[in-house]
TORVODO-469106 format. One record per atom (N, C-alpha, C): residue number from 1; atom name; x, y, z. Coordinates in steps of 0.02 Angstrom, whole numbers, always signed. Last residue first. Layout:
N
<r seq="NUM" atom="CA" c1="X" c2="Y" c3="Z"/>
...
This chain:
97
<r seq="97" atom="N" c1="+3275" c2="+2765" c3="+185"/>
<r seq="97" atom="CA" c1="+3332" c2="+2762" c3="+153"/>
<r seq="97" atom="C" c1="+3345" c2="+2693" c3="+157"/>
<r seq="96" atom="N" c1="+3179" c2="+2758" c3="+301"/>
<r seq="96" atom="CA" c1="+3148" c2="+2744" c3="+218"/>
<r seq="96" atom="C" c1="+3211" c2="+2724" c3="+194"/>
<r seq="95" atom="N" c1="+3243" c2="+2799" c3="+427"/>
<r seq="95" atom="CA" c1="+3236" c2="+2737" c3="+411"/>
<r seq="95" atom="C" c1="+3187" c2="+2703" c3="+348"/>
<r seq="94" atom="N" c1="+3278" c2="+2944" c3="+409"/>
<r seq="94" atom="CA" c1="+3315" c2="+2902" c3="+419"/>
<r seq="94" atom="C" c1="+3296" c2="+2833" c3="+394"/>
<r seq="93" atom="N" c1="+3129" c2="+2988" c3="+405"/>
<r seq="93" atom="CA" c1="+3148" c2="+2984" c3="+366"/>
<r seq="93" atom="C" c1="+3213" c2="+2937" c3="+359"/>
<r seq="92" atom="N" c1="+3128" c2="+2936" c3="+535"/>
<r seq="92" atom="CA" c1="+3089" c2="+2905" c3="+502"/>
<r seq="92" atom="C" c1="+3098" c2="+2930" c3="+442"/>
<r seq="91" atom="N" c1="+3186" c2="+3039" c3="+620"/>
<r seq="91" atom="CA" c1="+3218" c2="+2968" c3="+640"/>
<r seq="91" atom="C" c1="+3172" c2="+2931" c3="+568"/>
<r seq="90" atom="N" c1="+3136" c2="+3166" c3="+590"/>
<r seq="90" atom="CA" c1="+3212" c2="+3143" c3="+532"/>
<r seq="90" atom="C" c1="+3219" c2="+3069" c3="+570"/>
<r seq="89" atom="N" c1="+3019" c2="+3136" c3="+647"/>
<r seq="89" atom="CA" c1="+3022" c2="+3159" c3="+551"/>
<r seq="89" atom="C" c1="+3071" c2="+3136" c3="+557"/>
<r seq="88" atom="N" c1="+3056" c2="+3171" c3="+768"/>
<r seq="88" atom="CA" c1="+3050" c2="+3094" c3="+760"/>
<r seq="88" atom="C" c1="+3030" c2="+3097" c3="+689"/>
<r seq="87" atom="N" c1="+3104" c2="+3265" c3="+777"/>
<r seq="87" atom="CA" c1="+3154" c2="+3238" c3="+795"/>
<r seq="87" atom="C" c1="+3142" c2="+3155" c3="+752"/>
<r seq="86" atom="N" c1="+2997" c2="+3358" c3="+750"/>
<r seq="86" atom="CA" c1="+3046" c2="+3364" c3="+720"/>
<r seq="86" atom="C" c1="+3098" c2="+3316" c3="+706"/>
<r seq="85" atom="N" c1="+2912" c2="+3288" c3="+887"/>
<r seq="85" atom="CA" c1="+2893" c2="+3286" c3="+819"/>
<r seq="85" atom="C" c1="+2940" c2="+3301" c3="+746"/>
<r seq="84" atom="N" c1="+3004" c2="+3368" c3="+966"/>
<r seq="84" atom="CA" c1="+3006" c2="+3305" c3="+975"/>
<r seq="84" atom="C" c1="+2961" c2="+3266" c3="+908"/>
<r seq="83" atom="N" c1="+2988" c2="+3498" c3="+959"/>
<r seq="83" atom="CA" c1="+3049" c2="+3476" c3="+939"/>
<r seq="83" atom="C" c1="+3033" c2="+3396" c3="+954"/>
<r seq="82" atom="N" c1="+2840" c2="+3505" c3="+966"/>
<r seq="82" atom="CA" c1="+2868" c2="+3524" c3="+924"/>
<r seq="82" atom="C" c1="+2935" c2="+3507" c3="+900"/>
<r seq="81" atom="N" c1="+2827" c2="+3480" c3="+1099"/>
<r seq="81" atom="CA" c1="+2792" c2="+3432" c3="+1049"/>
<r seq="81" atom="C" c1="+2828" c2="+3443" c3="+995"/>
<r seq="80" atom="N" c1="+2903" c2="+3599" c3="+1174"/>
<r seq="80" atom="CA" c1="+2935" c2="+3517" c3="+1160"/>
<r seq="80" atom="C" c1="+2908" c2="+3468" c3="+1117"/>
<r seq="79" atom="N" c1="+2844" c2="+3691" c3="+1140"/>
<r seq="79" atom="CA" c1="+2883" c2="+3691" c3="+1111"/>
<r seq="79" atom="C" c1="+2905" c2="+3623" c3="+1099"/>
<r seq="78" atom="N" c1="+2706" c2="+3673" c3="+1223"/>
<r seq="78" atom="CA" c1="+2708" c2="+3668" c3="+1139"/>
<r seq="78" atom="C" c1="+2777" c2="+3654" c3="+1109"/>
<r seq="77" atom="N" c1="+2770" c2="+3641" c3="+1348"/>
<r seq="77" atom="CA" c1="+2748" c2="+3596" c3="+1314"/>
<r seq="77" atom="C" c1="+2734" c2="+3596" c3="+1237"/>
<r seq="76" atom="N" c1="+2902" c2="+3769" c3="+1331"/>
<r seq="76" atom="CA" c1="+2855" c2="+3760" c3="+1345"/>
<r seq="76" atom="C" c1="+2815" c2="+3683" c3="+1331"/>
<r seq="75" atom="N" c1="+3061" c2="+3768" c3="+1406"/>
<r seq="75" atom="CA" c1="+3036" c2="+3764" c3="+1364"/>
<r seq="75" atom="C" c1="+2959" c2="+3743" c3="+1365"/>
<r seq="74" atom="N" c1="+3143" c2="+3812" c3="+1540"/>
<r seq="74" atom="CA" c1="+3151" c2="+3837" c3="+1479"/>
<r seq="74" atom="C" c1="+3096" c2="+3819" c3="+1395"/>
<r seq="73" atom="N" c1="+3085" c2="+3700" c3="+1634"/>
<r seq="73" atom="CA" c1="+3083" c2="+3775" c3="+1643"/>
<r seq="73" atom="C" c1="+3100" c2="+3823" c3="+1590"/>
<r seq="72" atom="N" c1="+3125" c2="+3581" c3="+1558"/>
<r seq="72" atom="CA" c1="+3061" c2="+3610" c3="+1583"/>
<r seq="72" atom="C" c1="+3054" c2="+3698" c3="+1590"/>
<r seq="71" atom="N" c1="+3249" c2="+3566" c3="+1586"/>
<r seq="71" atom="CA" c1="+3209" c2="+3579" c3="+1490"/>
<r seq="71" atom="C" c1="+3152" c2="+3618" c3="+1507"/>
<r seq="70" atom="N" c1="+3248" c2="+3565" c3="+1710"/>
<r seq="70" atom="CA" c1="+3299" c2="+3605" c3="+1694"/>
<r seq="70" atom="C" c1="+3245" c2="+3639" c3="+1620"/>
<r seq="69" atom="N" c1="+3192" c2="+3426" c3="+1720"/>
<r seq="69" atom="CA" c1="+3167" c2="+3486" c3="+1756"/>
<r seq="69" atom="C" c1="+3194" c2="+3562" c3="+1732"/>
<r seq="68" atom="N" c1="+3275" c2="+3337" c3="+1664"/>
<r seq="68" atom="CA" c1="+3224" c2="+3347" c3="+1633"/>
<r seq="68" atom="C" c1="+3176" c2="+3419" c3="+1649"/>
<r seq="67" atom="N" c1="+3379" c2="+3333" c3="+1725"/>
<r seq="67" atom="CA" c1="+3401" c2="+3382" c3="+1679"/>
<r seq="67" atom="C" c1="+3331" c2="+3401" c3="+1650"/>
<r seq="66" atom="N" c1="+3320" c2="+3392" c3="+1891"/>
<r seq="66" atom="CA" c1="+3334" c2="+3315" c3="+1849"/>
<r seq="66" atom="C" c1="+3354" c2="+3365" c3="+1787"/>
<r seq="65" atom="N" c1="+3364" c2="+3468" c3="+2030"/>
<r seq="65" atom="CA" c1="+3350" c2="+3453" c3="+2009"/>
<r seq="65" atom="C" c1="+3361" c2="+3429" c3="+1934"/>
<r seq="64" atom="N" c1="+3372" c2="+3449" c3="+2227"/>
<r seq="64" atom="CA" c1="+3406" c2="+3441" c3="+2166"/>
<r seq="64" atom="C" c1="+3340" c2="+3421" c3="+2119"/>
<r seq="63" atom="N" c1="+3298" c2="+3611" c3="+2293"/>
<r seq="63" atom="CA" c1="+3282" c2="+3538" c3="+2302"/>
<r seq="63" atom="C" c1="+3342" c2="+3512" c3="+2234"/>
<r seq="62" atom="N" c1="+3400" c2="+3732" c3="+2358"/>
<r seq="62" atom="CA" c1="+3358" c2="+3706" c3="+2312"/>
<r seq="62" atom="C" c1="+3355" c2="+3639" c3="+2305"/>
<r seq="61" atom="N" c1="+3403" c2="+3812" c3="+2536"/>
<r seq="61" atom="CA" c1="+3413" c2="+3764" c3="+2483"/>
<r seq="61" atom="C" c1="+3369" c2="+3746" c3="+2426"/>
<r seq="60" atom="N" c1="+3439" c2="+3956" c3="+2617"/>
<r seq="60" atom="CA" c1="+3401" c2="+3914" c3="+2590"/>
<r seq="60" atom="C" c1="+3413" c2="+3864" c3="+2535"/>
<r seq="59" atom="N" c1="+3502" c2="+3977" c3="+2764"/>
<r seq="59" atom="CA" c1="+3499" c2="+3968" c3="+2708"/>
<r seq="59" atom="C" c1="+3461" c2="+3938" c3="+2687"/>
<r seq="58" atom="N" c1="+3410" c2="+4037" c3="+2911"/>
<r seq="58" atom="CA" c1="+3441" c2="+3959" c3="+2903"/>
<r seq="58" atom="C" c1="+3455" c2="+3976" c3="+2816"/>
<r seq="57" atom="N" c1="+3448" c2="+4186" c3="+2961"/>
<r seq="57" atom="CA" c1="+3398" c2="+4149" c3="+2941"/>
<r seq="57" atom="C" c1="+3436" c2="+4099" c3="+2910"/>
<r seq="56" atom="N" c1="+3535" c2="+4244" c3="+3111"/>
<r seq="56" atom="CA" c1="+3530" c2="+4247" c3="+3049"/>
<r seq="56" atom="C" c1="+3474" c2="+4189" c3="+3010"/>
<r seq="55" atom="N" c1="+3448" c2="+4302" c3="+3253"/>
<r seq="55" atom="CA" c1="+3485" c2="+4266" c3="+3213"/>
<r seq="55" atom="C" c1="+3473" c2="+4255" c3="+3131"/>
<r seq="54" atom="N" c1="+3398" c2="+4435" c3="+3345"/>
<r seq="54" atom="CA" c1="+3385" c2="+4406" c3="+3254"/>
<r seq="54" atom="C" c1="+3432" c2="+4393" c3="+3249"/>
<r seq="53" atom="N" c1="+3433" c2="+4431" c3="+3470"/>
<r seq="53" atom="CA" c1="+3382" c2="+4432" c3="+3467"/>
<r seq="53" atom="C" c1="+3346" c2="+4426" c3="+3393"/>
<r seq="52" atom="N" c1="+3582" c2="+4418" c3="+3453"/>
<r seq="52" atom="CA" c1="+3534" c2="+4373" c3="+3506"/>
<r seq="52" atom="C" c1="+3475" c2="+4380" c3="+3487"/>
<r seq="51" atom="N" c1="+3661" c2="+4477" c3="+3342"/>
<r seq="51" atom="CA" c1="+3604" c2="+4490" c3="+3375"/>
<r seq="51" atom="C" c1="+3577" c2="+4429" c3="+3403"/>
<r seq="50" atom="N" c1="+3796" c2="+4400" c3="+3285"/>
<r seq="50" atom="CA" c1="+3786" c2="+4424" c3="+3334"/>
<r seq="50" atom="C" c1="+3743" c2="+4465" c3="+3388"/>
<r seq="49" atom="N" c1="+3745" c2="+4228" c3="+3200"/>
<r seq="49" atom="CA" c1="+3763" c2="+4298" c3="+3216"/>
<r seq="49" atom="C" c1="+3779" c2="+4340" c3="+3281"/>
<r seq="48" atom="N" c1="+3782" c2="+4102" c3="+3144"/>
<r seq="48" atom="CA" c1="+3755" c2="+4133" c3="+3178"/>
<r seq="48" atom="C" c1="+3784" c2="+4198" c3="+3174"/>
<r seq="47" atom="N" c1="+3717" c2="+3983" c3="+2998"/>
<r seq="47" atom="CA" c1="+3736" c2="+4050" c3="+3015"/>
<r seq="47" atom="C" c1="+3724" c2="+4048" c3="+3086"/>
<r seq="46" atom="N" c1="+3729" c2="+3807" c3="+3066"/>
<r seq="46" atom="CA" c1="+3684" c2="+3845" c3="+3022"/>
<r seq="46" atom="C" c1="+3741" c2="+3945" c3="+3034"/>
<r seq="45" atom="N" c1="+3795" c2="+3696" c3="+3120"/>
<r seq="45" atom="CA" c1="+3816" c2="+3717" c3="+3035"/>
<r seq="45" atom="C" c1="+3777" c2="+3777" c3="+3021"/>
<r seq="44" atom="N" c1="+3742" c2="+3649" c3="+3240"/>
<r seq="44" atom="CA" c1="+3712" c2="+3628" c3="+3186"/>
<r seq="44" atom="C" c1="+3743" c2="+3658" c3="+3121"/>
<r seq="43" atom="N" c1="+3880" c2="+3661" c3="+3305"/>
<r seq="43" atom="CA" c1="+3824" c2="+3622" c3="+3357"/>
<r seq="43" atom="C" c1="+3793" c2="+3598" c3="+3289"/>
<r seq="42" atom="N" c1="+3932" c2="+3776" c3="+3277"/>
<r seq="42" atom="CA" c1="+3982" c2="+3720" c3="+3288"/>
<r seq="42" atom="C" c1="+3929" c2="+3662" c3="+3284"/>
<r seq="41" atom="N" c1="+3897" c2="+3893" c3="+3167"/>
<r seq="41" atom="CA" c1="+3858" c2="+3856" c3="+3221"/>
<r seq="41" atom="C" c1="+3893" c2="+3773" c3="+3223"/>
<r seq="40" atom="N" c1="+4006" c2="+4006" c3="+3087"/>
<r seq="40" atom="CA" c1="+3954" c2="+3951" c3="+3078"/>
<r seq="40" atom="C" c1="+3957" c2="+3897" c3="+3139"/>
<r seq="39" atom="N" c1="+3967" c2="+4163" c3="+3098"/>
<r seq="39" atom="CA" c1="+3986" c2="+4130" c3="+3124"/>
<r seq="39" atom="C" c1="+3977" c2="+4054" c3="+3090"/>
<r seq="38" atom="N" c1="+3962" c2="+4340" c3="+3036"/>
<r seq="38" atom="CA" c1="+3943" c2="+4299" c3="+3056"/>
<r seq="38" atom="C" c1="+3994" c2="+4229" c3="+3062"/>
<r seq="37" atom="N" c1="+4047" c2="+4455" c3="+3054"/>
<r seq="37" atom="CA" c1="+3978" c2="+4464" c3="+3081"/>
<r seq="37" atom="C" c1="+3929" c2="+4407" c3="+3091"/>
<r seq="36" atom="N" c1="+4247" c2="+4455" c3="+3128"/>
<r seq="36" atom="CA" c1="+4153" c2="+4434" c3="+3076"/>
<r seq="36" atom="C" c1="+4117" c2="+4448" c3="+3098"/>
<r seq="35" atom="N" c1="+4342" c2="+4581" c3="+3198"/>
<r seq="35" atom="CA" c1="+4259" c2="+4526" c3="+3199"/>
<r seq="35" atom="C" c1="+4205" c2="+4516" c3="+3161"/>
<r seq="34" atom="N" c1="+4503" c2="+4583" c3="+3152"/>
<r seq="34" atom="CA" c1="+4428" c2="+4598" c3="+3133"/>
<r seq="34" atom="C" c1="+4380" c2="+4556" c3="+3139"/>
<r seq="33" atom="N" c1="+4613" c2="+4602" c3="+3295"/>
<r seq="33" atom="CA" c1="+4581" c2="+4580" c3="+3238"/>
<r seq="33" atom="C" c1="+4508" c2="+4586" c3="+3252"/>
<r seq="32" atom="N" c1="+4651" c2="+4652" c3="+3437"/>
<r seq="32" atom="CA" c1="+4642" c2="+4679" c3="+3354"/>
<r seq="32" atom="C" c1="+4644" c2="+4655" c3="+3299"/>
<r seq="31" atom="N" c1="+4632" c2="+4530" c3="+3498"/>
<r seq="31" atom="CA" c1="+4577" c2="+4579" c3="+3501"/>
<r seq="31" atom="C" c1="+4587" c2="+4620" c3="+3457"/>
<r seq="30" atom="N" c1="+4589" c2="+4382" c3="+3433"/>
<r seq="30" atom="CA" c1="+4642" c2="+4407" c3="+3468"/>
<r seq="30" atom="C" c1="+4622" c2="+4491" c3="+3467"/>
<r seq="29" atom="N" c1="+4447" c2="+4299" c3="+3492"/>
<r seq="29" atom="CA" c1="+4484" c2="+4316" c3="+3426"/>
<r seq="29" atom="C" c1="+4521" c2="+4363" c3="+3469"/>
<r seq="28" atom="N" c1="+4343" c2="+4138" c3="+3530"/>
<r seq="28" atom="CA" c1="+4404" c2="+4210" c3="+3549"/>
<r seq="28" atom="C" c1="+4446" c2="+4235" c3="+3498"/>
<r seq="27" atom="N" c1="+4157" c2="+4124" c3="+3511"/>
<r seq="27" atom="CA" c1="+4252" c2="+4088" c3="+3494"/>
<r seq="27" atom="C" c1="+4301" c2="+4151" c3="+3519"/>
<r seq="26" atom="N" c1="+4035" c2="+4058" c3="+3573"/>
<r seq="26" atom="CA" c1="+4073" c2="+4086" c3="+3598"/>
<r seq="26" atom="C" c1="+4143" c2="+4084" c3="+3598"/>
<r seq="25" atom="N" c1="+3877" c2="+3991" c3="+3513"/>
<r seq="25" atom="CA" c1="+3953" c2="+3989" c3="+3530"/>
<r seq="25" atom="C" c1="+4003" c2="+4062" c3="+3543"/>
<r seq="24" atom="N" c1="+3705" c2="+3939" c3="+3548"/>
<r seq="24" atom="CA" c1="+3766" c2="+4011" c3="+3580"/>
<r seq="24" atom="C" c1="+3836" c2="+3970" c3="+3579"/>
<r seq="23" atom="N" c1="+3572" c2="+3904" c3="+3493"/>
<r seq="23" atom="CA" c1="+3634" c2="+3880" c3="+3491"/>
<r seq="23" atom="C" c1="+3678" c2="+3955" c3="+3511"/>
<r seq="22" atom="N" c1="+3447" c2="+3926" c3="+3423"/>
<r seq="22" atom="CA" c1="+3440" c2="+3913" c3="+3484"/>
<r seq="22" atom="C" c1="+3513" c2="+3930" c3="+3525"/>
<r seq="21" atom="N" c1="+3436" c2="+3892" c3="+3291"/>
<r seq="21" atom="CA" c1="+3447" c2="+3856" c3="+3321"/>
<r seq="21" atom="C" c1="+3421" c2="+3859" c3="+3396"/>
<r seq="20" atom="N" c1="+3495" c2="+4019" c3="+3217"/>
<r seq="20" atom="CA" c1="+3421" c2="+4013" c3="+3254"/>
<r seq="20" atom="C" c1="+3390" c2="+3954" c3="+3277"/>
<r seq="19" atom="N" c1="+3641" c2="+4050" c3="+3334"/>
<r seq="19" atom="CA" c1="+3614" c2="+4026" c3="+3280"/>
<r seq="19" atom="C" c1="+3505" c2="+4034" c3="+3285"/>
<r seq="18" atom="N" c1="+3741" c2="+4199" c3="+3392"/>
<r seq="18" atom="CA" c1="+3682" c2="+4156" c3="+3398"/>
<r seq="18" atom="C" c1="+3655" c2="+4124" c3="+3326"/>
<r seq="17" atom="N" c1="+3921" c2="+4198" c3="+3471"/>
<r seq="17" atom="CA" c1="+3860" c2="+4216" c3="+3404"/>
<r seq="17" atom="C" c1="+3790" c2="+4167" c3="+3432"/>
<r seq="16" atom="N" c1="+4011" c2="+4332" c3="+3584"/>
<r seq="16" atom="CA" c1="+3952" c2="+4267" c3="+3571"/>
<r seq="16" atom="C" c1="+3906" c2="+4265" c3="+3503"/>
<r seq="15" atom="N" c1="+4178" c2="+4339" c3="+3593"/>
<r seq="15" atom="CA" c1="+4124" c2="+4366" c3="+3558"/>
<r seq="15" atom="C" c1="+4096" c2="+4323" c3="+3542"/>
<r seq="14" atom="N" c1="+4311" c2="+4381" c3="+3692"/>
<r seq="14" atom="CA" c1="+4281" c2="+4311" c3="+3666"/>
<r seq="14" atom="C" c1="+4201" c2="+4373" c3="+3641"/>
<r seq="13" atom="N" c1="+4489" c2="+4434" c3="+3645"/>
<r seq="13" atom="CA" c1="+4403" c2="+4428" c3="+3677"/>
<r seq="13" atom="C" c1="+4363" c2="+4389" c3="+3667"/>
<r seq="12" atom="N" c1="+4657" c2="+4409" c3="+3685"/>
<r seq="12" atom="CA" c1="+4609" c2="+4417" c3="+3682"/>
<r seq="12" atom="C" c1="+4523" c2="+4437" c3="+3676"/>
<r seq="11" atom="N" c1="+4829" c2="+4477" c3="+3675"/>
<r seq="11" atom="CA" c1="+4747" c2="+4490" c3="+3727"/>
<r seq="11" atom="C" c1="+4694" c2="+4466" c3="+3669"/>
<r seq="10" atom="N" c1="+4936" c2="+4331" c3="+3631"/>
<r seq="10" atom="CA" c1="+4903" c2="+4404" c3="+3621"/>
<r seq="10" atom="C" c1="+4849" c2="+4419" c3="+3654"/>
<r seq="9" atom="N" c1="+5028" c2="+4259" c3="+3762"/>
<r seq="9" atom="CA" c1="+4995" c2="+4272" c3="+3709"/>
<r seq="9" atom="C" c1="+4952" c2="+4302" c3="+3682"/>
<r seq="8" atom="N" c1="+5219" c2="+4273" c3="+3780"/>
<r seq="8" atom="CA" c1="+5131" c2="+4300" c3="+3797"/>
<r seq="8" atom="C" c1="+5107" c2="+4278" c3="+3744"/>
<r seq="7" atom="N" c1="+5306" c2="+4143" c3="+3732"/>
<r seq="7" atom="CA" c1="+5290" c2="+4203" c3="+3749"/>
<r seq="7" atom="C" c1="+5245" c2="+4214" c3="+3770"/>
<r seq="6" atom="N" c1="+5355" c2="+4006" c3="+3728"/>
<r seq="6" atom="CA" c1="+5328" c2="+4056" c3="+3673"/>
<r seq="6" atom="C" c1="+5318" c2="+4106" c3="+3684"/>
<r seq="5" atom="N" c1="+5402" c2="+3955" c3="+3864"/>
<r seq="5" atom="CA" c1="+5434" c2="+3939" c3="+3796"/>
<r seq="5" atom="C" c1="+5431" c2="+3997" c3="+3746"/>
<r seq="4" atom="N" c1="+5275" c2="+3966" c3="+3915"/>
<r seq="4" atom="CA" c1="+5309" c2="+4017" c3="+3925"/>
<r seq="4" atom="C" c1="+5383" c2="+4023" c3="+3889"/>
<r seq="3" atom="N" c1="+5197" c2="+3842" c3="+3862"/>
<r seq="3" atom="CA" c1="+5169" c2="+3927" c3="+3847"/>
<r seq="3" atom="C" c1="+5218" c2="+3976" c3="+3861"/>
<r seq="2" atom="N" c1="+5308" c2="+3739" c3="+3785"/>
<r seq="2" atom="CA" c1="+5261" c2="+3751" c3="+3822"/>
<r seq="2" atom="C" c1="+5247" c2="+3842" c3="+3814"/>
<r seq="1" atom="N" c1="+5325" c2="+3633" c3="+3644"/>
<r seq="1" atom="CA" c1="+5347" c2="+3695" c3="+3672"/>
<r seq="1" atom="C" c1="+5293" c2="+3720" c3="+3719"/>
């Protein structure tokens, strides 16, 4: 179906975001509709925004981490001597029987 098939099509604006990239896209939204504040950067994925002059700051990521890392943060080295000394009583009582 060509354009005049369909009708007008709604007015327009185009509104520029900035990544901190560097990066300027420029998408068109039909003009009464509501303009996000932010964008995501066709070029690298990152936020942009609409201050040119403070783009939004790159998210931040957590490194992945191991389940062992996880124990870690919840439990102290005393604690773990402790449950691991517990653990290894009942493996050795286990094996008198």
């Amino acid at each position: 179906m060509g354009e005049s098939e369909r009708g007008e099509a709604a007015p327009r604006e185009r509104i520029s975001y900035f990544c901190s990239n560097g990066h300027v896209t420029t998408p068109s939204f039909a003009s009464e509709a509501e303009i996000p504040d932010y964008w995501d950067c066709p070029r690298c994925g990152l936020p942009a925004g609409r201050d040119h002059e403070h783009p939004p700051a790159p998210p931040r990521t957590e490194p992945y981490k191991t389940h062992l890392a996880y124990v870690k943060e919840r439990r102290s080295d005393t604690d773990g001597a402790a449950i691991l000394e517990e653990a290894l009583g009942r493996l050795r009582a286990s094996r008198e029987l």
